[in-house]
C-alpha positions in Angstrom: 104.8 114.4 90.5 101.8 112.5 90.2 100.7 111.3 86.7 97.8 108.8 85.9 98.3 107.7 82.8 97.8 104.2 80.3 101.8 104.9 79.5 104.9 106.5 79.0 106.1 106.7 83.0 109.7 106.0 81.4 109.4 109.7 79.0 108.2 111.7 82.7 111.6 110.6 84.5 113.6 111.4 81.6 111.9 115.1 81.4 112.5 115.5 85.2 110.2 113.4 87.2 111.7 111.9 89.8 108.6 109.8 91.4 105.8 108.8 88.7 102.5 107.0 89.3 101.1 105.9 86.2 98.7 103.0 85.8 99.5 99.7 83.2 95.4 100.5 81.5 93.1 103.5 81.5 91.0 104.2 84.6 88.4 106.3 84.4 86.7 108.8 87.6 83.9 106.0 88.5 87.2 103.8 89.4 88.5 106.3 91.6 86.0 104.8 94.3 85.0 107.0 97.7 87.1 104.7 100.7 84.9 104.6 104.1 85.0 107.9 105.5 84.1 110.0 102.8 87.8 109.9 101.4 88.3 109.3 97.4 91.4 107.4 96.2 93.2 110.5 95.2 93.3 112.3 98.4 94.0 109.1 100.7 97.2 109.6 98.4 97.6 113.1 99.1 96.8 112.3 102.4 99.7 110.3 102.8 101.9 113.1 101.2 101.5 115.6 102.8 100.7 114.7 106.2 101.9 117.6 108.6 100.3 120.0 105.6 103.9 120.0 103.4 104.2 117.5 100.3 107.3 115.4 101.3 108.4 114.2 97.0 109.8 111.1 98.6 106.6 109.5 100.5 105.1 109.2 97.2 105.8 104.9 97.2 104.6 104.9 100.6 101.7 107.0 100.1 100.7 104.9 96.6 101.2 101.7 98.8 99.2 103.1 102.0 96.4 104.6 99.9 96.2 101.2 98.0 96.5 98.8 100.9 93.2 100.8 102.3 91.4 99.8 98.6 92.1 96.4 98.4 90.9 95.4 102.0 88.1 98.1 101.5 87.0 96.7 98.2 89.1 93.5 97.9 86.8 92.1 94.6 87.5 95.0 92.8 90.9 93.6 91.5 90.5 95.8 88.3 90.0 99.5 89.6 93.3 99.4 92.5 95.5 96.6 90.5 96.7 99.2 87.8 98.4 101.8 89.8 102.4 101.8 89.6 105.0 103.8 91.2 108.8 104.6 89.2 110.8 106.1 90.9 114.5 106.5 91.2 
């Protein structure tokens, strides 16, 4: 479901993937910053997908959006490590 990677988004729909996250350049872990409250990047997402406990496939835009709304006004100057996240989705 969720799949960071520099490309190829496109090749994960066609084998099945019905929401993809994929970034447009390589991030590396040090870019997956800790958000106030002790709370990386990656689970603010999962956060946001599974919020009663149960992943719920079709939150993933609104959970990519929430999770990255939270960066940018946490860490608004560092353009580079939350501007490369995508979502496809059909």
């Amino acid at each position: 479901m969720v799949a960071c990677s520099v490309a190829r988004p496109r090749s994960l729909q066609l084998a099945g993937g019905r929401h993809v996250v994929a970034t447009l350049w390589q991030v590396v872990d040090h870019d997956l910053v800790t958000l106030s409250g002790e709370e990386d990047f990656v689970e603010a997402v999962y956060r946001n997908l599974a919020p009663e406990g149960t992943v719920l496939a079709d939150r993933v835009p609104y959970a990519l959006h929430q999770a990255l709304r939270r960066w940018r006004h946490e860490r608004p100057s560092d353009v580079g490590a939350w501007a490369p996240y995508l979502h496809y989705g059909r």
